[in-house]
C-alpha positions as CSV (number, residue, x, y, z in Angstrom):
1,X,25.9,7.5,-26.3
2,X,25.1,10.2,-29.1
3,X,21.9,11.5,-29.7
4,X,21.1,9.1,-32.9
5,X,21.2,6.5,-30.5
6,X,18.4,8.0,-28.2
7,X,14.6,9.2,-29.3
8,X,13.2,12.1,-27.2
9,X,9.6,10.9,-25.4
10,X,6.7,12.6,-25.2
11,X,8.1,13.2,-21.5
12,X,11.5,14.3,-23.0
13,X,13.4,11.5,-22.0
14,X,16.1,10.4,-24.1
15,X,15.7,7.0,-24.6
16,X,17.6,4.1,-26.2
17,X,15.2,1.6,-27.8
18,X,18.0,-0.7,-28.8
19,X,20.0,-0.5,-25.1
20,X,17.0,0.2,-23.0
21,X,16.8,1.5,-19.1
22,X,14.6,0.4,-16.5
23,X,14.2,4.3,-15.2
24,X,13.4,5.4,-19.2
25,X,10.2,3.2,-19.2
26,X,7.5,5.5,-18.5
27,X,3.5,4.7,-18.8
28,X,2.7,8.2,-19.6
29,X,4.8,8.1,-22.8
30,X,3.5,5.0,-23.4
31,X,-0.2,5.7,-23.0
32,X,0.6,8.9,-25.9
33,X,2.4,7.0,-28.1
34,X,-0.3,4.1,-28.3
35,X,-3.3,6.3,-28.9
36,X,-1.7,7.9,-32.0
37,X,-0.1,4.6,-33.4
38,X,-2.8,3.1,-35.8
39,X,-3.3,-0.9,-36.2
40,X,-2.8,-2.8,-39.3
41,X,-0.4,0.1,-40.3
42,X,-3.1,2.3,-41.3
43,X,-5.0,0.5,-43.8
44,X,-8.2,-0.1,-41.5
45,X,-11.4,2.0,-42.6
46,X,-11.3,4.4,-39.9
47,X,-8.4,5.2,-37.1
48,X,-8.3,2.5,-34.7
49,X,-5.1,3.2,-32.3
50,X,-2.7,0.6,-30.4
51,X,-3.8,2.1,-27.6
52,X,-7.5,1.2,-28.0
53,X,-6.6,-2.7,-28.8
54,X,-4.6,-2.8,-25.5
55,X,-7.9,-1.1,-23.6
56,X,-10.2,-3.7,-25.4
57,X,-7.3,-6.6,-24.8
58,X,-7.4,-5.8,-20.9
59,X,-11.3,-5.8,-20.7
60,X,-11.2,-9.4,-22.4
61,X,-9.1,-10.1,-20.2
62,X,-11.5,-9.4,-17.1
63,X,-14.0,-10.7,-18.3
64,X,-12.3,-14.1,-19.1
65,X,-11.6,-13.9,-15.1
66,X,-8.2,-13.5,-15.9
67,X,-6.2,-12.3,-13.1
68,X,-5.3,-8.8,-12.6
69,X,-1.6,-9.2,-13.6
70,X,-2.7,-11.0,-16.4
71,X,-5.3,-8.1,-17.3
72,X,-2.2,-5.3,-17.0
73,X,0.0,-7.9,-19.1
74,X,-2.4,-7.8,-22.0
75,X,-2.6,-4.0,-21.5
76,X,0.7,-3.2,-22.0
77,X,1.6,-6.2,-24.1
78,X,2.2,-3.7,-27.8
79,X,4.0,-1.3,-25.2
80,X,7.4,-1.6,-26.8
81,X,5.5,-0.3,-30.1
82,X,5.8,3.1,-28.3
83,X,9.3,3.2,-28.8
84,X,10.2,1.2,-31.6
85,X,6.6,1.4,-33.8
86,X,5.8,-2.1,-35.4
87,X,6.4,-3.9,-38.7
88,X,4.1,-5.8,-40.7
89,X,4.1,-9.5,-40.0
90,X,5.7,-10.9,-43.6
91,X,8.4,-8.0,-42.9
92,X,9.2,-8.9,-39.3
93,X,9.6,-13.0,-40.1
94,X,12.6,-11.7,-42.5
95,X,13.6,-9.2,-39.4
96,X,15.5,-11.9,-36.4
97,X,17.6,-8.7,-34.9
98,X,14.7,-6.8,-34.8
99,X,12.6,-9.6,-33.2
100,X,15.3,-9.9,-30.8
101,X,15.4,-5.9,-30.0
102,X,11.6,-6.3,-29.6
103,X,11.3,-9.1,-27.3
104,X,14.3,-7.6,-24.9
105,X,12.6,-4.2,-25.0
106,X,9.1,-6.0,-24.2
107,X,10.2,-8.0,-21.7
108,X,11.6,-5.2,-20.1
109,X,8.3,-3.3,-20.3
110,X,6.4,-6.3,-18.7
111,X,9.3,-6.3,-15.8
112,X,9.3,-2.7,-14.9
113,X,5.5,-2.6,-14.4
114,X,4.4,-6.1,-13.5
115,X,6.9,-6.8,-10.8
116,X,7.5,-10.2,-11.6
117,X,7.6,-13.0,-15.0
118,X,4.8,-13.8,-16.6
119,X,4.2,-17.7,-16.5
120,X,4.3,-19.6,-19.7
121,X,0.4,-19.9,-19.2
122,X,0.0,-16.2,-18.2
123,X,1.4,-15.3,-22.0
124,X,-0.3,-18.1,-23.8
125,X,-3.7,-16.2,-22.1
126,X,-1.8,-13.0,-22.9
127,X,-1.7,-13.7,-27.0
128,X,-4.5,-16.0,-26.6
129,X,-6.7,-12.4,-26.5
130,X,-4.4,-10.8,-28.9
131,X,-5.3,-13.3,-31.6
132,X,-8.9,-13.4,-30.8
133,X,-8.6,-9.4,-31.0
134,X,-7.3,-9.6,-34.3
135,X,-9.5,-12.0,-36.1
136,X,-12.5,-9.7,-34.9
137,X,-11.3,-6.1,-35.8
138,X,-10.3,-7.7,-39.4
139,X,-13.5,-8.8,-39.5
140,X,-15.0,-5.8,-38.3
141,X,-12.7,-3.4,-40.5
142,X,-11.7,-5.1,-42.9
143,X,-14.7,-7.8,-43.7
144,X,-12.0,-10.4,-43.8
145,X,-11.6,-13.4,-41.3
146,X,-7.3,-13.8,-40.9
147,X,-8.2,-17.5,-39.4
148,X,-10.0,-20.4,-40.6
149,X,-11.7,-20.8,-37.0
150,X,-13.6,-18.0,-35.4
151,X,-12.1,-16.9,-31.7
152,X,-14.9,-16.5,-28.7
153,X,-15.2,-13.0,-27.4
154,X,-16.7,-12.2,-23.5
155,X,-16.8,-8.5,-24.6
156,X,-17.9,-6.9,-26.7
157,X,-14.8,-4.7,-28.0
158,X,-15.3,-0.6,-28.7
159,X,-14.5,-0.4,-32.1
160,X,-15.8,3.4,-32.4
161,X,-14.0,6.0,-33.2
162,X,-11.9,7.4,-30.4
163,X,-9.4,10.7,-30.3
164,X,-6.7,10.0,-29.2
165,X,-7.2,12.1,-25.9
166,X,-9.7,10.0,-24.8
167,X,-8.0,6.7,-25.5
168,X,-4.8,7.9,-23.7
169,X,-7.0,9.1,-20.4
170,X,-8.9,5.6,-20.6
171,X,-5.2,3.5,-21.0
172,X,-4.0,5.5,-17.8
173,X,-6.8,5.2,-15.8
174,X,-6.9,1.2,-16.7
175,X,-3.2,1.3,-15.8
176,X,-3.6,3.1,-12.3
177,X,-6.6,0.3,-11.2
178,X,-4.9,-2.6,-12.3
179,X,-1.6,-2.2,-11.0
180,X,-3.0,-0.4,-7.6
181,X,-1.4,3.0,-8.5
182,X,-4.7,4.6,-6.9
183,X,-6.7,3.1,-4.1
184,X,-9.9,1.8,-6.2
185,X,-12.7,3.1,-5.1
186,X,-15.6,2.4,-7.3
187,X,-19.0,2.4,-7.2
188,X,-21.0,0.8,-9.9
189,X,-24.4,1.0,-11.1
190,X,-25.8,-1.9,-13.8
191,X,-28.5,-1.5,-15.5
192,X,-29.9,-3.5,-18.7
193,X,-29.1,-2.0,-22.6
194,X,-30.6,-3.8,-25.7
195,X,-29.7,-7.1,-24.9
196,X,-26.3,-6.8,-22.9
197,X,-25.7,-4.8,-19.8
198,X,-24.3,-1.2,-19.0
199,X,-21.9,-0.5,-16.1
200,X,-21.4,3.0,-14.8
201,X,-18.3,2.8,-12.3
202,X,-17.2,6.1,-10.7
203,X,-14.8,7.2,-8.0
204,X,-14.1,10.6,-7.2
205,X,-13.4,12.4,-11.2
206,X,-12.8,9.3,-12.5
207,X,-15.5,7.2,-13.9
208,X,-15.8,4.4,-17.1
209,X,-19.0,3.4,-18.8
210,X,-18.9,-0.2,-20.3
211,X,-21.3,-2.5,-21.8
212,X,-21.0,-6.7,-21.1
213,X,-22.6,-9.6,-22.1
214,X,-23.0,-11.0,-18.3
215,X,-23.4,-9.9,-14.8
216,X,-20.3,-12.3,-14.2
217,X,-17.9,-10.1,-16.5
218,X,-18.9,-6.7,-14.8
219,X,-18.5,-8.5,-10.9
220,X,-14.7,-9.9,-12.5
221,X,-13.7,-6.3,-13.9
222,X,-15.1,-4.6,-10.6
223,X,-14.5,-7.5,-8.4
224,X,-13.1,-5.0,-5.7
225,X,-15.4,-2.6,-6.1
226,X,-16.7,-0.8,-2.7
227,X,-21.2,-0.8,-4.4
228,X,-22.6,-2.3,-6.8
229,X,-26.2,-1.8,-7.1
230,X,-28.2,-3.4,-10.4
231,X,-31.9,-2.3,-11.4
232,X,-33.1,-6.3,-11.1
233,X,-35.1,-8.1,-8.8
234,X,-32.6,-10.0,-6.4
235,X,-34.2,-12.5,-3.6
236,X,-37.3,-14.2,-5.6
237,X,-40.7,-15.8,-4.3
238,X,-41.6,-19.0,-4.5
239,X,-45.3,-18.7,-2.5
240,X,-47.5,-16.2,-1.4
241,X,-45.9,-15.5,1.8
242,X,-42.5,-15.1,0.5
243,X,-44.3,-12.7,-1.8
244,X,-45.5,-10.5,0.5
245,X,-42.0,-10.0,1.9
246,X,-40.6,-8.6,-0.9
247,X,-40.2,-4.7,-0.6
248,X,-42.6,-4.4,-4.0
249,X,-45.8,-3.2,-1.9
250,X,-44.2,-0.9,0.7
251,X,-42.0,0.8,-2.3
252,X,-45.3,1.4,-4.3
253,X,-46.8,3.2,-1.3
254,X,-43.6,5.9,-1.1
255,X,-43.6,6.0,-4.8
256,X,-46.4,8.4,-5.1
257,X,-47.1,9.7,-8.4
258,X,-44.8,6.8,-10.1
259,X,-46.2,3.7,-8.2
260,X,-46.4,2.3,-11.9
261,X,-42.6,2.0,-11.9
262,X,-42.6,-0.7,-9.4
263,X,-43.6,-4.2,-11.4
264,X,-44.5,-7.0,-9.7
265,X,-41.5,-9.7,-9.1
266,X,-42.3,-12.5,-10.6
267,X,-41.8,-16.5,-8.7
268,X,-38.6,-18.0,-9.2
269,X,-40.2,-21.1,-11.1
270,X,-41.9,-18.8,-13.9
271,X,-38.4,-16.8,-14.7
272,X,-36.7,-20.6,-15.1
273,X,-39.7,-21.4,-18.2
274,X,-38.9,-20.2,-21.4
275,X,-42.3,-20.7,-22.3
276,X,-44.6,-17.5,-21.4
277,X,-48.0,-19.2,-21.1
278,X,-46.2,-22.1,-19.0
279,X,-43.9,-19.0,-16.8
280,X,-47.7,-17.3,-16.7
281,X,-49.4,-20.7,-15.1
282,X,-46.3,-21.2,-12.5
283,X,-46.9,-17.6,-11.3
284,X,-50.2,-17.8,-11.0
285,X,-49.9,-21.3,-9.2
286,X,-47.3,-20.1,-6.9
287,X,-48.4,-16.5,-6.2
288,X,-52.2,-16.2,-7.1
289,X,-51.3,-13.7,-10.1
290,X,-50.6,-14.0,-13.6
291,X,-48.0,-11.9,-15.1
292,X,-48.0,-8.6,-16.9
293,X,-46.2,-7.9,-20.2
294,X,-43.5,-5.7,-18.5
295,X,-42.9,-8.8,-15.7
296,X,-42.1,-10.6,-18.9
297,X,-40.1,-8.9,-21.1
298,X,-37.4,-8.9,-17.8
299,X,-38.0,-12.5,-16.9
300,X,-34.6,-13.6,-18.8
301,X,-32.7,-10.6,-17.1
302,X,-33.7,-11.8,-13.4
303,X,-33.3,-15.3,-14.3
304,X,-29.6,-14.1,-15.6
305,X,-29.0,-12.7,-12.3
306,X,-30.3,-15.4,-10.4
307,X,-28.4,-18.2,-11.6
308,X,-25.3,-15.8,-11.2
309,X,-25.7,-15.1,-7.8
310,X,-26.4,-18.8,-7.6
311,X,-23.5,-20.3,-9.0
312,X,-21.2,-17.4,-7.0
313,X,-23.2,-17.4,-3.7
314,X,-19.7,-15.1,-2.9
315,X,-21.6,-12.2,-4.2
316,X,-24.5,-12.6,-2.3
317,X,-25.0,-9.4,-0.2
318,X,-22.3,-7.6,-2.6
319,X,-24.4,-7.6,-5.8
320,X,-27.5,-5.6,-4.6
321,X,-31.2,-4.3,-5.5
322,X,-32.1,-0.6,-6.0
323,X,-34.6,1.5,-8.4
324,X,-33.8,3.9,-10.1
325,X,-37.1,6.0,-9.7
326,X,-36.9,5.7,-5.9
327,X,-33.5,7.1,-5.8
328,X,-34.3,9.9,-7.5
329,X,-37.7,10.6,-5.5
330,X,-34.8,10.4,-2.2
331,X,-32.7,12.7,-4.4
332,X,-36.1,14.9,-4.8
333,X,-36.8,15.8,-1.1
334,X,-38.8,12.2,-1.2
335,X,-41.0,13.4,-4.2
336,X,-41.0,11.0,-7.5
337,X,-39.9,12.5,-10.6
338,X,-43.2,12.5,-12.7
339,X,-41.7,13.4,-15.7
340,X,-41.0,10.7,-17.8
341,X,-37.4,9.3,-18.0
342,X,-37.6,8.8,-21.8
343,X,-38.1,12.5,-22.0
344,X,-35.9,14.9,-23.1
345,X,-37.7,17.2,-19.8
346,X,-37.6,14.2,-17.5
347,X,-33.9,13.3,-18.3
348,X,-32.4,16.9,-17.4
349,X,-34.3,16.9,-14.5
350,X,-32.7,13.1,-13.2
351,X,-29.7,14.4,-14.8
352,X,-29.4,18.0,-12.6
353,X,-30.6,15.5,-9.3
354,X,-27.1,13.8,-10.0
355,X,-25.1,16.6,-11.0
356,X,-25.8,17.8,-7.4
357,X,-23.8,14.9,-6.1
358,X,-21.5,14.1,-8.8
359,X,-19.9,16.6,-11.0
360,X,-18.8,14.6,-13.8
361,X,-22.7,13.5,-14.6
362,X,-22.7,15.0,-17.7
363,X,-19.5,13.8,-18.8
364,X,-20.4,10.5,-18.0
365,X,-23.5,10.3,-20.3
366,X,-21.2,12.2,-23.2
367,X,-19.0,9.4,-22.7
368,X,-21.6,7.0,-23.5
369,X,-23.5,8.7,-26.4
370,X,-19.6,9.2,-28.0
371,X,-19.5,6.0,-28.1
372,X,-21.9,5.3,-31.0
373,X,-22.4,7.6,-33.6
374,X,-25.9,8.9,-33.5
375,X,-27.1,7.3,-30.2
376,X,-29.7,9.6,-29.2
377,X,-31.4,6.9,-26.2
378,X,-30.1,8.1,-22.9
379,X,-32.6,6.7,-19.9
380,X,-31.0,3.7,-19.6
381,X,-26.9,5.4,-18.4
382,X,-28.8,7.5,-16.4
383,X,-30.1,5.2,-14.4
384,X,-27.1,3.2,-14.0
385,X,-25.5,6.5,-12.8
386,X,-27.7,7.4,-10.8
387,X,-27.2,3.7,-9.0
388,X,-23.2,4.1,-9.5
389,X,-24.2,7.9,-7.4
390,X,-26.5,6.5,-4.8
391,X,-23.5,3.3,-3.9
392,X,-21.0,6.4,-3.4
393,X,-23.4,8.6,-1.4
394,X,-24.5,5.9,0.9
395,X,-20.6,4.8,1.1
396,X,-20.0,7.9,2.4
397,X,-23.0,8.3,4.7
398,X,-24.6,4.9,5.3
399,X,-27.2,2.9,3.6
400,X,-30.5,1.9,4.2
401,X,-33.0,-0.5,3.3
402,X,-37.0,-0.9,2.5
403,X,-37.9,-2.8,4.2
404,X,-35.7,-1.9,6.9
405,X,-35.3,-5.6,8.3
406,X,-35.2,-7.2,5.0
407,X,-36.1,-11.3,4.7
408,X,-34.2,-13.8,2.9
409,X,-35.9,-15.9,-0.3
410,X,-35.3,-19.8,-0.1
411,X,-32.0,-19.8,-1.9
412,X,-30.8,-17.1,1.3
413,X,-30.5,-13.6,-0.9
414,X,-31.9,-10.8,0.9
415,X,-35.1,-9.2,-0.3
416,X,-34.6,-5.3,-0.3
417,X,-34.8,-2.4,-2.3
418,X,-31.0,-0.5,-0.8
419,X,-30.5,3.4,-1.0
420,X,-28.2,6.0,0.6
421,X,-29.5,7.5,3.8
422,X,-29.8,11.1,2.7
């Protein structure tokens, strides 16, 4: 075969596109290739790569509760545009040999790293997301809507600007989970953002930050995750008694200093009333309290939770309650961080408690402030690292809980605050 017949990879290989190998397919060529291939041929407003669809594809995917070979189809799913680039859809209708050479060299792709064929209803899910993909970065890039009917999202998709480094570390890292390349070791820390939620997962030098819409699509895209530890009340009170078991009081009393930061939890039946003055006459019914501004403004969050852990009682006991503060007072010799977190003072010094333990800290809030332009509000990834942090520490040297025997609310979810014992 002479050399016109081959390309050279970005691993050197010399590969036929047209009369493909098995043992030419490589993910590392195809990870570079996708990050520098733009969509829509170029002609979006900024550079939005291949690469990035397929990251944003495989996300959707999770957070559909797709299963993981259907989350590493929709990865790789443009793969044989890293060999053979792409043509325009009026072109490629007019094109049946090259739709053939696309579809051999694709299914060959899917073979080599999936292991086995994609069910007819495993691609229909597959392009199902591709479509839905498409009609939203149109709309988001172009201001035009390519279908008459508009496609649900679960995610929402990272249509920032990415180098192409990044995108090609992010694609390979996504690639090692999903197809168990790399023992997955995560440890994941959620805390709410403006309305949606942001997941810190780490293991070892690896790490991902990621916003969702629901507690469900984090627990399906870390569903074998070793921690996950979330900033909300879990196990809820429905009288006085139950009340007092909740780890609230005892947590104020070691939070010297920054007792403030522990709210009251409010009763199960006031977080189910989406009217405040009716939520405010429950509590007071049930626990002999009304409730304060801050108890309201995270009512929907714990009722979010809540009905999560109630519909999937599977995550009860895997989906658990820590605060941020108190981990870093345990991180601080047992003394609470005074400073505030919204300061720029308090934030180094809850930023230089993690580095301690994790090196990649400061990478990990970079990563999130890169990913809007002119972000500037950091408090909020820093406390979901600093629960992704505490989940891997007390992984490695055993948790604990306050209070140490913790009681169960009326629907059976454990009432506890959990940390690392360090």
């Amino acid at each position: 075969m002479g050399t016109m017949s081959t390309i050279t990879t970005y691993t050197k290989i010399k590969m036929s596109p047209l009369y493909p190998h098995n043992e030419d397919i490589c993910i590392e060529d195809i990870a570079h290739a996708l990050s520098l291939l733009c969509r829509a041929n170029g002609h979006f407003k900024q550079f939005y790569s291949v690469g990035q669809h397929s990251i944003n594809c495989a996300v959707e995917a999770a957070a559909r509760g797709f299963s993981s070979k259907v989350q590493l189809a929709c990865l790789l799913h443009d793969a044989s545009e890293a060999y053979i680039s792409d043509i325009t859809r009026p072109v490629k209708q007019h094109l049946p040999e090259y739709v053939s050479y696309e579809e051999k060299l694709q299914g060959l792709i899917w073979k080599s790293f999936l292991h086995e064929q994609l069910t007819e209803e495993e691609i229909k899910q597959v392009f199902l997301i591709d479509d839905a993909q498409l009609y939203h970065e149109f709309l988001n890039f172009m201001g035009e809507k390519v279908f008459d009917d508009q496609p649900q999202l679960f995610t929402n998709p990272d249509f920032e600007f990415n180098d192409f480094i990044k995108t090609e570390q992010k694609f390979l890292a996504l690639y090692n989970r999903l197809a168990n390349k790399q023992k997955n070791h995560f440890c994941v820390g959620i805390d709410g953002c403006k309305g949606n939620w942001l997941a810190v997962a780490i293991d070892g030098d690896c790490y991902e930050v990621n916003k969702f819409k629901t507690i469900n699509e984090i627990c399906n895209a870390y569903d074998n995750a070793v921690s996950i530890l979330i900033d909300i009340p879990i196990g809820l009170p429905m009288t006085r008694m139950e009340a007092d078991k909740r780890p609230d009081q005892l947590l104020r009393r070691l939070m010297k200093g920054k007792a403030s930061s522990v709210f009251s939890v409010p009763c199960r039946q006031a977080i189910y009333e989406d009217d405040q003055s009716k939520a405010r006459k429950e509590n007071l019914a049930a626990l002999g309290r009304s409730l304060s501004a801050q108890s309201l403004g995270i009512c929907k969050a714990i009722k979010h939770v809540d009905a999560f852990l109630q519909e999937y009682p599977m995550w009860k006991g895997r989906l658990l309650e820590s605060h941020p503060e108190y981990i870093f007072a345990v991180l601080n010799g047992g003394n609470a961080v005074i400073e505030k977190k919204t300061d720029a003072i308090g934030q180094k010094k809850r930023l230089d408690l993690l580095t301690k333990h994790y090196n990649q800290s400061e990478a990990v809030v970079n990563e999130f402030l890169s990913a809007v332009n002119g972000r500037k509000k950091i408090d909020d990834v820093i406390d979901a690292l600093g629960l992704a942090v505490t989940g891997q520490l007390g992984v490695e040297r055993g948790f604990r809980s306050i209070p140490e025997k913790a009681e169960r609310d009326s629907t059976g979810l454990e009432m506890q605050i959990v940390v690392a014992d360090i």
